[in-house]
C-alpha positions in Angstrom: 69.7 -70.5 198.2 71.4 -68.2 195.5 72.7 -64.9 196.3 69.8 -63.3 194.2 67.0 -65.6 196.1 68.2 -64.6 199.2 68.5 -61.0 198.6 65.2 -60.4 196.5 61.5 -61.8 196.1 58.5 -61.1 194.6 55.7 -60.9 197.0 53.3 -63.1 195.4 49.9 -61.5 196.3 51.0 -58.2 194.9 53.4 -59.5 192.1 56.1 -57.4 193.3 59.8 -57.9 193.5 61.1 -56.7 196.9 65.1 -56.4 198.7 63.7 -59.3 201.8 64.7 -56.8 203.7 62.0 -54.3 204.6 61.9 -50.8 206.3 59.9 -50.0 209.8 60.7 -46.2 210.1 59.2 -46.2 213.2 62.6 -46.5 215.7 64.2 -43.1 215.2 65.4 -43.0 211.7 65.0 -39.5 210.1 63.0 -38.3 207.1 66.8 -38.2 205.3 67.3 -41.7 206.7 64.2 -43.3 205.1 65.1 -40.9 201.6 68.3 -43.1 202.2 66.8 -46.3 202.7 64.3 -46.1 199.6 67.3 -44.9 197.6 68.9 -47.7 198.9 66.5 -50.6 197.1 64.4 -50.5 200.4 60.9 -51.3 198.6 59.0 -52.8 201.1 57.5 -50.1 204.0 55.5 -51.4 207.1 53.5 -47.6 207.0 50.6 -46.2 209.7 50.0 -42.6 210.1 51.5 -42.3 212.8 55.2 -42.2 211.3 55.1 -39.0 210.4 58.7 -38.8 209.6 57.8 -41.5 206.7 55.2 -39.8 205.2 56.8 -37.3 203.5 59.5 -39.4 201.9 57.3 -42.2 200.9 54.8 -40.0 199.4 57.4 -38.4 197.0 58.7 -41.7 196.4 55.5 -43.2 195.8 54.7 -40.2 193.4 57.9 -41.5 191.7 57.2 -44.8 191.0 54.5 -46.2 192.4 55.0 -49.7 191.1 58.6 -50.3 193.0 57.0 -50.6 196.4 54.8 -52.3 198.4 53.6 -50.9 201.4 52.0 -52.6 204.1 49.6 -50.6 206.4 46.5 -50.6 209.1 44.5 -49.1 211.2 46.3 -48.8 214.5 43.7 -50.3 216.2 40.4 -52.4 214.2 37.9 -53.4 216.5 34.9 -52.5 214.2 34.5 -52.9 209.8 33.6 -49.1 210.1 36.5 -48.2 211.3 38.8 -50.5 209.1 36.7 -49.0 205.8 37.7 -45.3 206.8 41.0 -46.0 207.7 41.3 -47.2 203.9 39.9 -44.3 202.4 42.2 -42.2 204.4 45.5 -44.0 204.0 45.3 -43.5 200.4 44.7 -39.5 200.2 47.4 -39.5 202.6 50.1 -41.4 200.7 48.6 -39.9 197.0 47.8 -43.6 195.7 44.8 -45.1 194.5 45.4 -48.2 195.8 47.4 -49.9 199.3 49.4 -52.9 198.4 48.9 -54.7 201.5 45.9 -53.6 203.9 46.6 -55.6 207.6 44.8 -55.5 210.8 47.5 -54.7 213.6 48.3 -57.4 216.3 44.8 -59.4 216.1 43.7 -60.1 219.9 45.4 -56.9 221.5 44.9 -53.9 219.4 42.8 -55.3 216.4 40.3 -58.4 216.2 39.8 -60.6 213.4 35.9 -60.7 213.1 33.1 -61.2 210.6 32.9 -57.2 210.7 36.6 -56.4 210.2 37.0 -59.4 208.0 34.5 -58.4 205.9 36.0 -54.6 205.4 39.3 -56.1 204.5 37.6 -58.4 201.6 35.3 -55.2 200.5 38.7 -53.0 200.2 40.1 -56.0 198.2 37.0 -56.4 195.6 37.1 -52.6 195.0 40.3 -52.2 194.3 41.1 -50.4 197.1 43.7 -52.5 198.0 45.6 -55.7 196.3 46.2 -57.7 199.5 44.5 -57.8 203.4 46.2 -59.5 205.8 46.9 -59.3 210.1 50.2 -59.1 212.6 49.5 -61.8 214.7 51.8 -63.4 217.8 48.9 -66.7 218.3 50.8 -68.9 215.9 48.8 -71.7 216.0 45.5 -69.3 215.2 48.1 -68.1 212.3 48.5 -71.6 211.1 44.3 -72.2 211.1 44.5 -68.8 208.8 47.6 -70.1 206.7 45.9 -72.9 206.1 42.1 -71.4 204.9 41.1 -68.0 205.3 40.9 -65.0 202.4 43.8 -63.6 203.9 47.0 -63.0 201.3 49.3 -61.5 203.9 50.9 -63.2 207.4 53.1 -60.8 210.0 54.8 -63.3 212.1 56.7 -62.9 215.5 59.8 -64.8 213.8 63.3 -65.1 215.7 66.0 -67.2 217.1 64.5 -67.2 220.6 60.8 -67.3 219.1 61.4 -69.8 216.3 58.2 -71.9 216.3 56.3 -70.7 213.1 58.3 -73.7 211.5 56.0 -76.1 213.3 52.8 -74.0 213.8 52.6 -71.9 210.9 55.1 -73.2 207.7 54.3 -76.8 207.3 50.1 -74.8 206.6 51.4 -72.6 203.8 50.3 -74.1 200.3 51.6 -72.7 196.7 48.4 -73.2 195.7 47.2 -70.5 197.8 50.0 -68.0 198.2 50.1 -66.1 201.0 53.3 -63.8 201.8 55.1 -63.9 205.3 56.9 -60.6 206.9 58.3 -61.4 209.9 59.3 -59.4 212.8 60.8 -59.0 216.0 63.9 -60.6 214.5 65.8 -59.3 217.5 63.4 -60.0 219.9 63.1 -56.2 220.9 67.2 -56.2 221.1 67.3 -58.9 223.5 69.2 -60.9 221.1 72.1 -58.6 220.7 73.2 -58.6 224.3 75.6 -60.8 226.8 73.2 -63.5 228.4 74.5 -65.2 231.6 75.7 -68.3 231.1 76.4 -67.8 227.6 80.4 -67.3 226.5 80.3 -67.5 223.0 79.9 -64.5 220.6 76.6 -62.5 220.8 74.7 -62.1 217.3 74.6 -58.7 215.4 71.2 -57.3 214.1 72.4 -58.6 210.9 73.1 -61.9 212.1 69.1 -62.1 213.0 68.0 -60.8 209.9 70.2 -63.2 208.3 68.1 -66.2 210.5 65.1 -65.3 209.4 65.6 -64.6 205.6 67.4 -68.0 206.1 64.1 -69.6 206.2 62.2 -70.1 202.8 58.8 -69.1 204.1 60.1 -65.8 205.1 59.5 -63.1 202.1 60.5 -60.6 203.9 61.8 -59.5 207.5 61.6 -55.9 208.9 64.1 -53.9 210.2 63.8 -50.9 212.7 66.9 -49.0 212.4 67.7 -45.8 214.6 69.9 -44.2 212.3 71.6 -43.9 209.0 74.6 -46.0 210.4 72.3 -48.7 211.6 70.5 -48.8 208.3 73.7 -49.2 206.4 75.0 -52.0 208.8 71.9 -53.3 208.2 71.8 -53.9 204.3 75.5 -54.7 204.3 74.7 -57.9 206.6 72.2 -59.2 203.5 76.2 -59.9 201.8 77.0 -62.5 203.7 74.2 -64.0 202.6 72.3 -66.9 204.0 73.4 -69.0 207.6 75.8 -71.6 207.6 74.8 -74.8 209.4 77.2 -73.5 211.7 75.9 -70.4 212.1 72.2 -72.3 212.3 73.1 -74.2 215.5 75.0 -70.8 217.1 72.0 -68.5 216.9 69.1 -71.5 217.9 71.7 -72.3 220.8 71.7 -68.8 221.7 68.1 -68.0 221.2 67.3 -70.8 223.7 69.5 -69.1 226.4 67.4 -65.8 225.6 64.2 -67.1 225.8 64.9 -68.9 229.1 
C-alpha cells in the first residue's frame, strides 16, 4: 500500500476523497481543537446534535467548502421512519447544507432498528436528495455481512480492532466492487483497553496510533475514527498516519496482544 493509499481515499458512495483518518469530536476535544483538526485535512466528521462543541466549527467549515467533507450523521436513537424523516430535515438546517453525505441509523439492535419503517426513510432521504448515502453502526457482524452482501445500504460502521478483529471473516470476504459500500470502523482502541499493561503480557503496549495504524492496515477499511481528548492527542494522532501502514511484524505484535485483551 503506497504512502498516498494509506493516507487518503475516496469514499466511493459520496465520491469524496478523505484523510482515512476521521474525527469523533465527541471525547473532550474543544470547539478550537476540532477548528484544528479540520484545518488539519480532517474531512471526514462522525456528527449528531448532540456535539455541541462541533457544531459551530463544522458549520463555518461547511459554509466554506462544502464539498471537502463528508459527514456522517443519525438520529441518536431510530426506532420509527417518522422519526428518522425529521431527524433529516433537522440535521440539515442545523449544519446550513442542503444535503447530508452520509445519513446512518446509530448501533442497529440497541438504540436504532433496522426495519421496513426506518429502512424505508433512509431510501426516501436518498431518492430526494436529501442525503447521498444511508447506512447503520452495527456490532452483529454476521447481520453486517447479510447487509454487505444485499441490502440498499452504501455505508457500514464496524466495531473493528485488534482484540475485535473478526469483520475479516464475517463481513470483508461479502463486500463486492460491484456494489460499493464504504466501511468506518471504530472502537480501534477497544474503549482504551488496548493501550494499557495486560497481565501476562511483557512486551510493549500499542499507542492509539498503533491501532489506527491496524485498522487502516486493512483494505476494506476507508476510514477509522478517532476520539481525541485534546489538541495534543489529536496531533499524536495524525502524526502516527507517517509511519504508515503495519509491518508483518507489527501484524503479529498487535493480533498477539489483542488476544490477551480480549481474554
Amino acid at each position: 500500500m503506497s504512502d498516498a493509499a494509506f493516507r487518503y481515499r475516496t469514499i466511493p458512495t459520496v465520491n469524496k476523497s478523505v484523510l482515512r483518518l476521521g474525527l469523533a469530536p465527541n471525547y473532550g476535544l474543544d470547539a478550537k481543537g476540532v477548528e484544528a483538526a479540520l484545518e488539519a485535512g480532517m474531512r471526514f466528521v462522525y456528527w449528531t446534535p448532540r456535539m455541541g462543541k462541533a457544531t459551530g466549527p463544522l458549520k463555518a467549515a461547511l459554509a466554506r467548502d462544502r464539498d471537502a467533507f463528508v459527514v456522517a450523521t443519525g438520529p441518536t436513537t431510530g426506532w420509527w421512519g417518522g422519526n428518522v424523516a425529521s431527524f433529516v430535515d433537522s440535521a440539515r438546517a442545523e449544519l446550513g447544507v442542503d444535503q447530508l453525505d452520509i445519513l446512518q441509523l446509530h448501533w442497529v439492535g440497541v438504540t436504532s432498528a433496522l426495519t421496513d419503517s426506518t429502512l424505508g426513510a433512509l431510501v426516501a432521504a436518498r431518492e430526494a436528495g436529501k442525503t447521498r448515502a444511508i447506512g447503520i453502526s452495527i456490532h452483529d457482524r454476521e447481520r453486517a455481512g447479510r447487509l454487505a452482501a444485499d441490502s440498499p445500504l452504501d455505508h457500514l460502521m464496524i466495531r473493528y480492532n485488534a482484540a475485535h478483529p473478526g469483520a475479516e471473516r464475517d463481513i470483508y470476504p461479502h463486500l463486492r466492487a460491484e456494489r460499493p459500500r464504504s466501511v468506518c470502523a471504530y472502537t480501534a482502541t477497544r474503549w482504551g483497553k488496548l493501550l494499557k499493561p495486560q497481565k501476562g503480557w511483557s512486551g510493549p503496549v500499542p499507542t492509539a496510533g498503533d491501532c489506527y495504524r491496524f485498522c487502516l492496515s486493512s483494505p476494506h477499511v476507508d476510514v477509522v475514527l478517532t476520539g481525541p481528548a485534546n489538541a495534543a492527542e489529536l496531533r499524536q494522532n495524525l502524526d502516527a498516519l507517517d509511519k504508515g501502514p503495519l509491518s508483518e511484524d507489527e501484524q503479529r505484535w498487535m493480533r498477539d496482544f489483542g488476544k490477551v485483551v480480549h481474554g
